[in-house]
Structures are given as structure tokens and as C-alpha cells.
N, C-alpha and C positions, 0 to 999 in steps of 0.2 A: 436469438433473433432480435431485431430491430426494432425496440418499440419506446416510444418517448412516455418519457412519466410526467407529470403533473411537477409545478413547484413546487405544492404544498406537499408531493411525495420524496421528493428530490431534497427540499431539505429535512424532512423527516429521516432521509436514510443518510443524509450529510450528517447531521448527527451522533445517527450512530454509529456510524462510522470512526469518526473524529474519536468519540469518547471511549469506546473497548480498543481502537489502536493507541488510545493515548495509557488508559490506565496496563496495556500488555507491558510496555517498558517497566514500570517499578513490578509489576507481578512477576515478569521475567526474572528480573534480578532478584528478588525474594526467594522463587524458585529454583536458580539456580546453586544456594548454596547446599540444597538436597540431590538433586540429581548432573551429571556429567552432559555437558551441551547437545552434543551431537544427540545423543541419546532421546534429551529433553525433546530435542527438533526435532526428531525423527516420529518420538512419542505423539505429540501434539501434533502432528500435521496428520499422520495416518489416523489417530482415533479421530480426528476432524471431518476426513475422509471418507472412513467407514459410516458416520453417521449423516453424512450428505449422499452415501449410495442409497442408505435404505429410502431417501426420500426421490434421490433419481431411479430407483426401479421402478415406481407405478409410471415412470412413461419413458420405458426403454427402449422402444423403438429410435427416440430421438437419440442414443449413443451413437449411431451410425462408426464402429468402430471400425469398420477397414477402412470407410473415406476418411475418417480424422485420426486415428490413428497417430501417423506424422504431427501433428496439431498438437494434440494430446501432451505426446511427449516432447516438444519444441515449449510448451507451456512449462511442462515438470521439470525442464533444463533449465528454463531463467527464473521463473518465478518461487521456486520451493527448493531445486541443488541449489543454483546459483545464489539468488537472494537470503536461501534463510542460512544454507552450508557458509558461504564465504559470511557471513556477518556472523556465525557461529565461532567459527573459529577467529575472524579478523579483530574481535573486542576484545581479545585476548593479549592484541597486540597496542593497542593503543586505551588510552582516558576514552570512558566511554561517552563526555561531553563531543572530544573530538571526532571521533568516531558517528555518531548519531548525524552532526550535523555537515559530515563528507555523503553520509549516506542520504541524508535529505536535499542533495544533489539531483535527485533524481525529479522531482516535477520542473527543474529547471531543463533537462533533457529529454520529458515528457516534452514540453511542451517545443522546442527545439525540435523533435524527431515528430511529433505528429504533422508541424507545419512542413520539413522536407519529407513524407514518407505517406501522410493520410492527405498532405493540403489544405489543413486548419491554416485560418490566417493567422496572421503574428506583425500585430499593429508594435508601435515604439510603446503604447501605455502596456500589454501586455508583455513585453520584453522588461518594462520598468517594474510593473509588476512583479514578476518572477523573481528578477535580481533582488529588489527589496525585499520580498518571499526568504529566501535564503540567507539574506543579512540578516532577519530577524531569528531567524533559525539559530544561524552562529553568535547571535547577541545572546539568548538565551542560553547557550551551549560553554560561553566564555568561562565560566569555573572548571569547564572539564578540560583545556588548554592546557593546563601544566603536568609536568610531566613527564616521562620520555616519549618519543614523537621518532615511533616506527616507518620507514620507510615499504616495508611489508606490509604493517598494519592500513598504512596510507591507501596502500594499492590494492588491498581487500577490501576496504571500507567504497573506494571508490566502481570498481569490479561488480560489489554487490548494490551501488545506485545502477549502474550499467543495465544489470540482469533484472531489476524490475524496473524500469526504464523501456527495456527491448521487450520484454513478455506483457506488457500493458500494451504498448502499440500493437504489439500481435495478434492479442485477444481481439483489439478492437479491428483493426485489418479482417480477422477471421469472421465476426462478429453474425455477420448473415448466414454462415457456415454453421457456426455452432449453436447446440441448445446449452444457455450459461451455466443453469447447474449443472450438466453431465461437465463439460468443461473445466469448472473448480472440481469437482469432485475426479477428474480422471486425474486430473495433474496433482492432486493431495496424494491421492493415492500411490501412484509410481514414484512422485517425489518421496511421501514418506517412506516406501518400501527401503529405498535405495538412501537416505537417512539412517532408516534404522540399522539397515546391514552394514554402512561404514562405522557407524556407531557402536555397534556390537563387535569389529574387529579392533576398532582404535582402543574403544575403551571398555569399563567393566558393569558388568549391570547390578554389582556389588556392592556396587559406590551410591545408588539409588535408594535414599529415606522414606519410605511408604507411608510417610506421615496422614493425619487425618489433614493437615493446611497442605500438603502437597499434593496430593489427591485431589484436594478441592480447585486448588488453585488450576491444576491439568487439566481439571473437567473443566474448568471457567474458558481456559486460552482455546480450549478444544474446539467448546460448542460457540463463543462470541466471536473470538479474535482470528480463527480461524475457519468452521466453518461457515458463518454468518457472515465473519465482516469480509470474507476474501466473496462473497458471493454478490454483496454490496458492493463493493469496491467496483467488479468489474458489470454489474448491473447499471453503476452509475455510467460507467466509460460507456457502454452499450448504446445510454442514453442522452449523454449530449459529449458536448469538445472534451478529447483527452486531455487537453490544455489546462481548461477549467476546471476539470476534476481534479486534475495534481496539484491545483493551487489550494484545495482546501487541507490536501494535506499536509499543509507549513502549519496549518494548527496542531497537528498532532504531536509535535514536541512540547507546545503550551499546558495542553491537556493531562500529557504527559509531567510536565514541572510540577502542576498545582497537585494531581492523585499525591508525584513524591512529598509534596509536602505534606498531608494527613498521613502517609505510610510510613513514611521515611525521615519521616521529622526533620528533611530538608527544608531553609528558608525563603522567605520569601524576600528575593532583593529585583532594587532598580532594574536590571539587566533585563528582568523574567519581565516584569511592564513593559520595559520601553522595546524589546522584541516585539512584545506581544502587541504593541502598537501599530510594530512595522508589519506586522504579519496582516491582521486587520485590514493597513491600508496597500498589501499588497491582493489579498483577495479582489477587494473593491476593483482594483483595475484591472484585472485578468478577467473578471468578471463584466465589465463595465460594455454596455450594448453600446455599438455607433449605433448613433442617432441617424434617423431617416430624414432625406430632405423632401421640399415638398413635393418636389417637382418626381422623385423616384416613389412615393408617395402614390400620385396620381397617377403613373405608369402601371403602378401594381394592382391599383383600383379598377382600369383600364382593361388589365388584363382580365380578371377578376372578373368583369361585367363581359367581355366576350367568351369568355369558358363558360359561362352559365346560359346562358344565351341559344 
């Protein structure tokens, strides 16, 4: 349901948002050399699931599953097969620099599809925005460039900006329709089902190290990155321009660089600044309010004093 949040909540959840999707990328990768991708994907998004039902039972009436139903599962097709299956398998095909920043394609297609599909406008600064958004992306990204350079890999990486690109607009299209935790919680759920079952025929559950750090780290992507921040994510889109909300996630490859750095003893160079530069002053304009003139000013005032009147 439709309800506007306060700034000072909006960047409270912009935070944290940014920060458990920026540190998921090196957890990710940590974790995968215990367990087989699909698997992982499949793991993680269902136990996300199950523990966002127990909190959408005390008000089940709002699942309304036969009207949403269709909704439901149009959600679990882009945003959890689509989005997490094809970048599951697609990293496999290319450098995962490359690959991150084809996939952070996608608030530039947020923001393109809300203005022809929801009717957000789309000034020339927000357009400059975006594009700069995405340079900074691939500034950041430029070490992951070498390499060989899958045509496959390409079309997956891009595939899966596509599917959460199209299941964002959706959600917010549907947004008066749905109650948003039953919504993240149906689509984890069907998505991970249908994860785990591919995953259980592709690969082996053999191959899965039941380590005390991989344990931990599944419980972490479980209950932050998944079900928390997907809950936020689309709480924030609820609550103002899908536009503007895609543009703060150009930060989450920044977020993302700095954790590798402490995890990963990856360092810190030029590139990761002067992205992070570009990302900063791409926010700013995506972000950036037209200014009121005076004269539409005193119109609204106008109005204002005969509606109370």
C-alpha cells in the first residue's frame, strides 16, 4: 500500500540498504567457494522467505492469493529466476568486474521504463545523471575488464539488469494492489522453490561445506540481504520515484569495493575514487528538485486557501 515515508526514514533505509547490498558481493564470493551457485541461490532466497512468512502470517488476510496470485508469480519470474538464476550462472561467463557493471545497467532502465510505463518525468539533468551513474559504475569496475569477454556471458549479465529492471516497475505499478511484505515474501518463496529444484537436478548437494563461516555467512545474506533488504528495496520504490530509488543503487558497487577491501585485501586505487565521485554527483541530479517559480508558487497557495475555505 501507498504510503510516503519521512526523509529522515527514507535515508535511514537508503542506507541500509546500500550497505548489506554492497557488502552481499564479497560475502557472495567468499561463499561460494563452499557451496554450488544455484544451490546457494536457491538456499538463500527460500530461507529468506520462510522467515518473512512467519512475519507475514499475523496479517494474512492481506495475501489475498487468488486476486494476486498472477502478481505473485510475475514478481518470482523477474526478480528471483530471472535476476538472481541468470547472474547465477551468467558470472561464470565473464570477469566479475565486467559482469557487475552490465548488470548495474539496470537503474539506468529503471529509470527509462518508469518515465515511459509509470510517467515519472525524465528532465536532461536526470538523464545526465543516470549515464554518469553508470560511468561511475564501470570506472569502478575497469580491473574486472580483462579477460575473456563472453558474448553469452554479455547477454546474461544484461538479461538479468532487464529482469530486475521489469519486476521493480511491476512491483511499483502493482503497489496499491499489494501488501509489500506478503509480496517479497511470495515471490522469495516460489522463486526459491523453483532455484532449489533446478539446483538440485543441475548440481550436487555433495559439493556443499557446512562450515561454521558458511553457515554464518547464509544466515547473514538470508535474514539482511535478502530478506530485509528486498523488503526495503521495494518499500522504498512504494514510497517515492523508481527513478530516484535506482539511482542510489550506483552506490552499491562503491560499498561493495570498500567491504572488498577489509575482506579481500583488494586495494584501494584511483579508479574506486574518481567513480565514486562520479556516482555521488550522479545521485545529486537524479535526485535534484525543480525549483518552484514564483508565480506557480502563488497558484498553489491560491489553491490551498480555497480548498480550506
Amino acid at each position: 500500500m501507498h504510503q510516503r515515508l519521512s526523509p529522515k526514514a527514507t535515508l535511514g533505509l537508503v542506507l541500509f540498504l546500500v550497505a548489506v547490498w554492497g557488502i552481499n558481493w564479497p560475502l557472495t564470493k567468499l561463499a561460494l567457494t563452499d557451496v554450488p551457485p544455484l544451490l546457494f541461490s536457491g538456499l538463500r532466497t527460500l530461507i529468506g522467505g520462510l522467515l518473512l512468512l512467519l512475519i507475514s502470517l499475523r496479517n494474512a488476510s492481506r495475501l489475498n492469493w487468488k486476486q494476486n496470485k498472477g502478481a505473485y508469480l510475475v514478481l518470482a519470474l523477474f526478480n528471483i529466476i530471472g535476476y538472481y538464476g541468470l547472474q547465477t550462472v551468467g558470472i561464470g561467463y565473464l570477469p566479475a568486474g565486467l559482469f557487475s557493471t552490465i548488470v548495474f545497467l539496470q537503474p539506468v532502465l529503471l529509470g527509462l521504463f518508469s518515465w515511459m510505463w509509470l510517467g515519472e518525468s525524465m528532465t536532461w539533468l536526470k538523464v545526465l545523471g543516470l549515464i554518469l551513474g553508470f560511468g561511475g559504475v564501470a570506472e569502478i569496475s575497469i580491473g574486472g575488464l580483462q579477460g575473456h569477454i563472453s558474448p553469452i556471458g554479455i547477454l546474461l549479465a544484461i538479461l538479468s539488469a532487464l529482469c530486475w529492471a521489469i519486476g521493480s516497475i511491476y512491483m511499483k505499478k502493482k503497489s496499491a494492489q499489494l501488501d509489500s511484505l506478503w509480496a517479497v515474501t511470495m515471490q522469495m518463496l516460489i522463486g526459491g522453490v523453483f532455484l532449489m529444484v533446478t539446483g538440485s537436478a543441475a548440481e550436487s548437494w555433495g559439493d556443499i561445506h557446512w562450515t561454521p563461516a558458511f553457515v554464518g555467512t547464509l544466515m547473514f545474506i538470508s535474514v539482511f540481504v535478502i530478506a530485509a533488504g528486498w523488503w526495503v528495496y521495494f518499500k522504498l520504490l512504494d514510497s517515492g520515484e523508481a527513478s530516484t530509488v535506482g539511482s542510489y543503487t550506483f552506490a552499491i558497487p562503491v560499498i561493495a569495493s570498500v567491504f572488498s577491501i577489509f575482506m579481500l585485501d583488494e586495494s584501494v586505487t584511483l579508479t574506486l575514487l574518481f567513480g565514486l565521485l562520479m556516482i555521488c554527483i550522479s545521485i545529486a541530479l537524479v535526485n535534484r528538485k525543480k525549483p518552484i517559480r514564483a508565480d506557480q508558487a502563488a497558484l498553489a497557495s491560491q489553491r490551498s486557501c480555497g480548498q480550506g475555505s
